[in-house]
C-alpha positions as CSV (number, residue, x, y, z in Angstrom):
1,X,0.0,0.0,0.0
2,X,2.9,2.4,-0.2
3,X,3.1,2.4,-4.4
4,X,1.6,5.3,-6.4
5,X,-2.4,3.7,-5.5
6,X,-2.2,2.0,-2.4
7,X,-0.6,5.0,-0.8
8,X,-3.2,7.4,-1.6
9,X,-5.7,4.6,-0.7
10,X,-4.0,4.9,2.6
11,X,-4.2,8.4,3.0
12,X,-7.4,8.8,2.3
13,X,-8.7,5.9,4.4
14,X,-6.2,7.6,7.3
15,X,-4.4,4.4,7.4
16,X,-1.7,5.7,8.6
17,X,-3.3,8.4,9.6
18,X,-5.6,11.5,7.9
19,X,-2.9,12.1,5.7
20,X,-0.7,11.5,7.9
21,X,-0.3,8.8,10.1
22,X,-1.8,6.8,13.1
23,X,-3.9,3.7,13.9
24,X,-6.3,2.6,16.4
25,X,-6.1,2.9,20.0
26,X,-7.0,0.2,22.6
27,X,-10.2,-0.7,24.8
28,X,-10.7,0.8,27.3
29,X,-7.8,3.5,26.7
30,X,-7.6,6.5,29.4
31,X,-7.9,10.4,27.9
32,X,-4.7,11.6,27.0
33,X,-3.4,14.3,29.3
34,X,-3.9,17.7,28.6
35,X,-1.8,20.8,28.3
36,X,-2.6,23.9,30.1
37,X,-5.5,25.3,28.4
38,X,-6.5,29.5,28.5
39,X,-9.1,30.7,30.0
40,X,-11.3,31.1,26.6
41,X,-11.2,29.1,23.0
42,X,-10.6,31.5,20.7
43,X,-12.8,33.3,18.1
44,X,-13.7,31.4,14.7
45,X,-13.0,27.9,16.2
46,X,-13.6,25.5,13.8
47,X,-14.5,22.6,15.0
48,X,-18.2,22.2,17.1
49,X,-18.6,19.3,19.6
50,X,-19.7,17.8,22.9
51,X,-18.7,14.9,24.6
52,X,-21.5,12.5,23.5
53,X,-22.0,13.8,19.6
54,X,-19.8,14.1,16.5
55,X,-17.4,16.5,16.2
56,X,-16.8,18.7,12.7
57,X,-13.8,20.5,11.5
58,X,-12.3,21.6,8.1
59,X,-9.0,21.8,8.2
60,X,-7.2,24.3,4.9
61,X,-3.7,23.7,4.6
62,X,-0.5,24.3,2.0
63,X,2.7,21.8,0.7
64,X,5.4,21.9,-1.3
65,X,7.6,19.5,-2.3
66,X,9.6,19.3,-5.7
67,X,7.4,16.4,-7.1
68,X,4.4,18.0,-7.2
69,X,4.9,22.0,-6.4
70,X,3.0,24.7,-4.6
71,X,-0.6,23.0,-3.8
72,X,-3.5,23.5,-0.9
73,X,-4.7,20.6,1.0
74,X,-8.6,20.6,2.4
75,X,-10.2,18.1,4.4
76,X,-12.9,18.6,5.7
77,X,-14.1,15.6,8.7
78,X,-16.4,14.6,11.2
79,X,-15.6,12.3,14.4
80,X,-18.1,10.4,16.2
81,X,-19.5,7.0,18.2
82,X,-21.7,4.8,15.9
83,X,-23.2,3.6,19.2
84,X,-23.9,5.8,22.1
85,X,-23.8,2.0,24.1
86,X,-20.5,1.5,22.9
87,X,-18.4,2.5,26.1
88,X,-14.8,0.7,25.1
89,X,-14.5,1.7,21.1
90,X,-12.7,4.7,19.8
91,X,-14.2,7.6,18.2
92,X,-15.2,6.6,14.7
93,X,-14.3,9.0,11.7
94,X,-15.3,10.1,8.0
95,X,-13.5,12.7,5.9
96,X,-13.2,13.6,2.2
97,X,-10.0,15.3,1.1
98,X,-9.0,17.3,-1.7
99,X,-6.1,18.8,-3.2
100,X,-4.7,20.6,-6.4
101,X,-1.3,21.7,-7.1
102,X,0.9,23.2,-9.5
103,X,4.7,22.4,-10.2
104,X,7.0,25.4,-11.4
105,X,7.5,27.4,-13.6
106,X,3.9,28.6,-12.7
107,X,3.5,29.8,-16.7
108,X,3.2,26.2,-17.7
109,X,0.7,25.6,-15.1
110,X,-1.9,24.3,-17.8
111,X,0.3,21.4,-18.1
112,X,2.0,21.0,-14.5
113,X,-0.6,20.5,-12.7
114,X,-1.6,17.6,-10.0
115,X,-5.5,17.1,-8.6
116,X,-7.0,14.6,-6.0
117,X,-10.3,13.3,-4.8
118,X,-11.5,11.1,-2.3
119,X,-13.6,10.2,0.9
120,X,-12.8,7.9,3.6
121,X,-14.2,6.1,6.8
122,X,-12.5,4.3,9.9
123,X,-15.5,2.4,11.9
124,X,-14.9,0.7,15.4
125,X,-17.4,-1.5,16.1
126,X,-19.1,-3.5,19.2
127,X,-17.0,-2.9,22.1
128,X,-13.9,-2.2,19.8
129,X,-14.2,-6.1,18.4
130,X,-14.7,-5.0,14.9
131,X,-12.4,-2.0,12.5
132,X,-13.6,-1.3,9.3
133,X,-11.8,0.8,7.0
134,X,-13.3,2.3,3.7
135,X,-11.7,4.6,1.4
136,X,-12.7,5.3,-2.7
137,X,-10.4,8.3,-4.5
138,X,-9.3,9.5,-7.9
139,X,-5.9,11.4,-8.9
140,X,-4.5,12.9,-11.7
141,X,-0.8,13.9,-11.3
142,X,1.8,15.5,-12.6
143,X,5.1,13.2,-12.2
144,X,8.7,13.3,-13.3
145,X,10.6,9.9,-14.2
146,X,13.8,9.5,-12.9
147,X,14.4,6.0,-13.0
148,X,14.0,2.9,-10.7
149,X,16.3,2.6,-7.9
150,X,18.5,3.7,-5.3
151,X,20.5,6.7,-8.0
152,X,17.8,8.7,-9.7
153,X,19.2,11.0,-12.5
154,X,19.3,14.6,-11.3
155,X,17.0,15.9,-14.0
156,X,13.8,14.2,-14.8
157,X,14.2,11.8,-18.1
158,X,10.7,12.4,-18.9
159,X,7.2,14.2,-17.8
160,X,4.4,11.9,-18.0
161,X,0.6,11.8,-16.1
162,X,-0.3,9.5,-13.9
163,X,-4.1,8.6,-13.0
164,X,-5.6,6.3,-10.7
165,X,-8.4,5.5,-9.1
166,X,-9.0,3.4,-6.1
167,X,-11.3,1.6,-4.0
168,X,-10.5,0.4,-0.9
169,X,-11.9,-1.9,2.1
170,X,-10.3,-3.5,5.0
171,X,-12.3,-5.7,7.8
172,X,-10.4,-6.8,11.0
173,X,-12.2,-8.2,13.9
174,X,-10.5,-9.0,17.5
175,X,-8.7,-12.7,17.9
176,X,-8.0,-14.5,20.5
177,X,-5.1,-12.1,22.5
178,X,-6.6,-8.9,23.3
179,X,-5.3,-6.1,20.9
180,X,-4.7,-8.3,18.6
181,X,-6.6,-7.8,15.2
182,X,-6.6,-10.1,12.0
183,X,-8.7,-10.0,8.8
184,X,-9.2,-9.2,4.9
185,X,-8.0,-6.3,2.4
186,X,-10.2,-6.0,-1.0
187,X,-9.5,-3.4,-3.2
188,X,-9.8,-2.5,-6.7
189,X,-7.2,-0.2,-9.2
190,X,-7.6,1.2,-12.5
191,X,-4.5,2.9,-13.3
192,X,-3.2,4.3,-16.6
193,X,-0.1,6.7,-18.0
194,X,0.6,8.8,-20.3
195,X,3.4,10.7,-21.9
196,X,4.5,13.0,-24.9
197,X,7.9,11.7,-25.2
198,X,7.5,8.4,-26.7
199,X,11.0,7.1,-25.2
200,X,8.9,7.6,-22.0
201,X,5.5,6.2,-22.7
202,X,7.7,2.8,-23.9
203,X,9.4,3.0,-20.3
204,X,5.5,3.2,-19.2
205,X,4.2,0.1,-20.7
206,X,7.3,-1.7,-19.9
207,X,6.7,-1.3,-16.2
208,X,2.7,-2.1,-16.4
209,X,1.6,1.6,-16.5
210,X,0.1,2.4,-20.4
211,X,-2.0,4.9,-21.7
212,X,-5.3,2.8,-22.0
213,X,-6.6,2.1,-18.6
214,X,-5.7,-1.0,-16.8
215,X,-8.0,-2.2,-13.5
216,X,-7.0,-5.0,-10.9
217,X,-8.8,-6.6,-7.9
218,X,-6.8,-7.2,-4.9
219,X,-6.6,-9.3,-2.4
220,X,-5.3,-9.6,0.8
221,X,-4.7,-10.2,4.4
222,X,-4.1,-8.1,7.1
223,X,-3.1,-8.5,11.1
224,X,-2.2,-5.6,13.6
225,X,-1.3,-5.8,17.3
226,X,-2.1,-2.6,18.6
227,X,-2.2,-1.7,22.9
228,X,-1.5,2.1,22.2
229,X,-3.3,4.4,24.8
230,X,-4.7,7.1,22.4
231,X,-5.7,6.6,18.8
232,X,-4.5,9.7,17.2
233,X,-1.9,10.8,19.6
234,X,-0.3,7.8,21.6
235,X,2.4,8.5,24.2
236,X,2.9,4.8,25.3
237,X,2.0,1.3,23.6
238,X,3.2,-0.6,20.7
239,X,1.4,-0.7,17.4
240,X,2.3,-3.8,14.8
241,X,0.7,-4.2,11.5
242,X,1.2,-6.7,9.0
243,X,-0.1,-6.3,5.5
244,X,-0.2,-8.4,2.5
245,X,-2.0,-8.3,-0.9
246,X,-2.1,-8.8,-4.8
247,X,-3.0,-9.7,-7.3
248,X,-3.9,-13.3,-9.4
249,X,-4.3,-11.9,-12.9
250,X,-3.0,-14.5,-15.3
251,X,-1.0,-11.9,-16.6
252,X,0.3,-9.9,-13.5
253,X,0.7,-12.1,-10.4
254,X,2.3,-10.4,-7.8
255,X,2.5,-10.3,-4.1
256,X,3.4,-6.8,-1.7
257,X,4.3,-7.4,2.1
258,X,3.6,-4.7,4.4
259,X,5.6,-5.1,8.0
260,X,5.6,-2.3,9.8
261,X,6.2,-1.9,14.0
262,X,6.2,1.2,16.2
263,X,6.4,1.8,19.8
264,X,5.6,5.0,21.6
265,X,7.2,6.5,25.4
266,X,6.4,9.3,27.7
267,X,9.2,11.2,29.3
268,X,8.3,12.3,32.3
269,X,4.2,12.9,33.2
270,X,1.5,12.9,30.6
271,X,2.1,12.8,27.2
272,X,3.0,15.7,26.9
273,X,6.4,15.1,25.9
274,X,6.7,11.4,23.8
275,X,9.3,9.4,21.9
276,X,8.6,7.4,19.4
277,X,10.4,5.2,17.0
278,X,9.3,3.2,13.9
279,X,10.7,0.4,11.5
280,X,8.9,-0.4,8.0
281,X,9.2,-1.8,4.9
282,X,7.7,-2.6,1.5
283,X,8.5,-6.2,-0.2
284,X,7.2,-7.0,-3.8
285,X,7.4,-10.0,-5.8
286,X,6.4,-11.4,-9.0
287,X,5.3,-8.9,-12.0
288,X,4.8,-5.7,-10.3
289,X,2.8,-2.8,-12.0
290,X,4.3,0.7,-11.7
291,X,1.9,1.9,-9.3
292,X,2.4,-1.1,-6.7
293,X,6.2,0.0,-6.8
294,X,7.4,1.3,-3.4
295,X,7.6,5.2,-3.4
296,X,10.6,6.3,-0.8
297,X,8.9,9.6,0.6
298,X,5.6,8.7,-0.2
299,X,2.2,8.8,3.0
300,X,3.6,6.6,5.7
301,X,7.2,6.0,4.7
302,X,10.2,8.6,5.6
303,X,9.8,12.4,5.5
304,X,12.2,13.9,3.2
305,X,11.7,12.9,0.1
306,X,9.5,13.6,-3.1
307,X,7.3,10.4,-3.6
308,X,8.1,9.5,-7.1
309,X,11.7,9.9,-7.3
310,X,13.4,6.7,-5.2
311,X,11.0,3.8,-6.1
312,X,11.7,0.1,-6.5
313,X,10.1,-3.0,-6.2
314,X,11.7,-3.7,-2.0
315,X,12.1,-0.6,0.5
316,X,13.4,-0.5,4.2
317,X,13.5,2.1,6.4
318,X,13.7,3.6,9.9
319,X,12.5,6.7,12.1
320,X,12.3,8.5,15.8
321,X,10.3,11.4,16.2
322,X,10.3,13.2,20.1
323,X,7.0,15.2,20.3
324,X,6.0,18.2,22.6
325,X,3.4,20.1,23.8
326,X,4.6,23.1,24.8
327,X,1.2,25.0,25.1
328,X,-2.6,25.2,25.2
329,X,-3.3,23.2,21.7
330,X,0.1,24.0,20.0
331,X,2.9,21.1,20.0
332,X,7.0,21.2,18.1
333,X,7.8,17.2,16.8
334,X,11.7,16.7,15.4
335,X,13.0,13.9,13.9
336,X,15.2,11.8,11.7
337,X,15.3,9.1,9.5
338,X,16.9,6.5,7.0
339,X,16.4,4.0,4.9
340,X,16.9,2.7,1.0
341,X,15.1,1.0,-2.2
342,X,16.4,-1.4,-3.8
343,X,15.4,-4.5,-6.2
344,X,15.5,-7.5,-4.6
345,X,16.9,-9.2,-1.0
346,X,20.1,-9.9,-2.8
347,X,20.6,-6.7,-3.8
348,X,20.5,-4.9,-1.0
349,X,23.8,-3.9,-0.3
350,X,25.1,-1.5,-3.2
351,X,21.8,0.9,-2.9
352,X,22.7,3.6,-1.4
353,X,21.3,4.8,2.1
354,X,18.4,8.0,2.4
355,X,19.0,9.6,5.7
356,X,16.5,12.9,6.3
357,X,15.7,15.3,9.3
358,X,12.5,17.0,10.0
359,X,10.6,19.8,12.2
360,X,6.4,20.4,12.5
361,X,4.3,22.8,14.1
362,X,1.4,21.0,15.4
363,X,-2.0,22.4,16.5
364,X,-5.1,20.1,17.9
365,X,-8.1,21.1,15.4
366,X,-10.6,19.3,17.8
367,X,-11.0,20.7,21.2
368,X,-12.4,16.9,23.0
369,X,-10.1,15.2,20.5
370,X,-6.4,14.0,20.0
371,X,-6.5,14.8,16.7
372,X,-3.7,17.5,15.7
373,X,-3.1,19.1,12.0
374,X,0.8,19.2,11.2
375,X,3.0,21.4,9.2
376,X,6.4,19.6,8.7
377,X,9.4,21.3,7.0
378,X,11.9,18.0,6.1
379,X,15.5,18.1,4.4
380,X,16.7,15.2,2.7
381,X,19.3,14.7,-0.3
382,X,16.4,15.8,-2.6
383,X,16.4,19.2,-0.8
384,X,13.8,21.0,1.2
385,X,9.9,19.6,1.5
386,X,7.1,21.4,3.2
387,X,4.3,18.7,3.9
388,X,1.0,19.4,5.5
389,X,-1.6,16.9,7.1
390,X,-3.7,15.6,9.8
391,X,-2.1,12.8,12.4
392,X,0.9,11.9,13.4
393,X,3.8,11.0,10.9
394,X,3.7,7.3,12.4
């Protein structure tokens, strides 16, 4: 779920997170503590709630990075209990997203430009037994090839368009251990791209991605171990998931596996100062499509780089974040990173490592939730990135 399509299927079903990043919290979990609040909200707050019904926010925000440009982000969501009975589940969730940007120079806009679609739902069911994740977008973006692998040429080889669109469904239910989760992924892509340069429209079709429009089901499993103490903004607790799909076309069988594990600590009382730390990784086999490739940079992997540029068929990589809240609703996060793509197991090795460093301003857009919108500035051998989104980064 970290190619071109499962990632935005992830972001938009806030798997990791609205945007962003996170996964569910456990039964029974206590409220996170809070910050020293003052004395009044302030004026225009966006978001209207009470304890016992849905909350609503839309939350505006800009990115840059030097795949797709200069854009605007709007998400627009609502938080909520399916059942008022429902004492142990999390607060259920439902957004749609949009976003349109434009990569320089801005006079070739008509040309450069990247839009997105989609809505998403994260349900938590009967005493927390059942999660149920939906998600259904479309994109149309703007990309620069720069080969596969670890040692992407400095200037693009060729512009082409890349459009997708994705449905997406994921059903766990509670076995056996408590916290621990195991269940089914269906989705279905229909991918295509195009380019001008017909040197790059032949690189296209040789990697699964040509101009007519290609759909796939796929199928998969899924498990996740998860005893974190907050959904959205955990300061203790582990979460593991485990994700693999594919596809059984006669013509394209392949296989992605999904490992990911993340553990969270408090320093000192409250949460409001956390370390956490994450490993992940992407492994494909068989006859992978372009947009099932693993995208370095892309939602849920490593800040730092432009998703697009390092992509391969394997990726491994590593991060610790220390977060802070420093005051009333505002929070500083910093961390670093590392990790590669590369080809196969055995070729591991030569590829060359992808360290990056980052900073975000946080602010929590829900006043009786943990849910916090995050502007990250990150610096990696690409250059400088200015992401925005909702949820942690893992």
């Amino acid at each position: 779920m970290r190619g071109a399509l499962w990632a935005a299927a992830a972001a938009l079903v806030l798997c990791p997170g609205i945007a962003a990043a996170g996964t569910p919290d456990p039964p029974g979990a206590p409220l996170a503590e809070e910050p020293p609040a003052p004395p009044s909200a302030p004026e225009g707050e966006a978001s209207t709630a009470s304890p016992s019904g849905p909350s609503f926010t839309v939350v505006p925000g800009p990115f840059f990075n030097p795949n797709q440009g200069l854009g605007v982000l709007v998400l627009p969501m609502m938080m909520f209990r399916v059942s008022a009975d429902d004492t142990v589940s999390p607060p259920s969730i439902a957004a749609l997203a949009g976003m349109y940007s434009v990569l320089p120079p801005f006079d070739e806009a008509g040309s450069r430009y990247s839009w997105a679609v989609g809505g998403a739902t994260r349900l938590f069911l009967d005493q927390d037994r059942w999660r149920v994740q939906l998600a259904l977008g479309y994109f149309d973006l703007f990309r620069e090839f720069h080969g596969i692998g670890g040692n992407p040429t400095e200037n693009a080889l060729f512009d082409f368009r890349q459009m997708g669109a994705v449905v997406f469904a994921r059903v766990l239910r509670e076995v056996g251990v408590r916290h621990l989760y195991a269940g089914l992924i269906l989705g279905y892509t229909a991918f295509r791209a195009t380019s001008e340069d017909p040197f790059g429209q032949a690189v296209l079709e040789s990697l699964g991605a040509g101009p007519n429009w290609s759909g796939q089901f796929n199928l998969g499993l899924a498990a996740q171990y998860d005893n974190r103490n907050d959904q959205w903004y955990p300061s203790c607790g582990i979460n593991f998931n485990l994700r693999m799909n594919g596809s059984l076309n006669s013509d394209q069988e392949y296989l992605v596996v999904e490992p990911s594990f993340a553990q969270y600590f408090q320093l000192g009382q409250g949460d409001r100062l956390v370390l956490a730390y994450e490993v992940l990784g992407q492994f494909g086999f068989g006859d992978l499509p372009l947009p099932s490739y693993a995208n370095y940079g892309s939602i849920g992997t490593i800040p730092g780089y432009p998703a697009g540029e390092y992509i391969d068929k394997m990726m491994l990589g590593a991060q610790v974040e220390i977060r802070w809240l420093f005051w009333w609703r505002l929070g500083l996060e910093g961390g670093v990173g590392v990790g590669k793509v590369f080809p196969s197991f055995a070729e591991f090795g030569p590829q060359p490592w992808l360290p990056s460093a980052w900073g975000s301003l946080t602010y929590k857009v829900m006043e009786d939730q943990e849910i916090r919108a995050r502007l990250t500035v990150a610096v990696g051998k690409s250059g400088a990135l200015m992401y925005f989104g909702l949820g942690q980064n893992f």
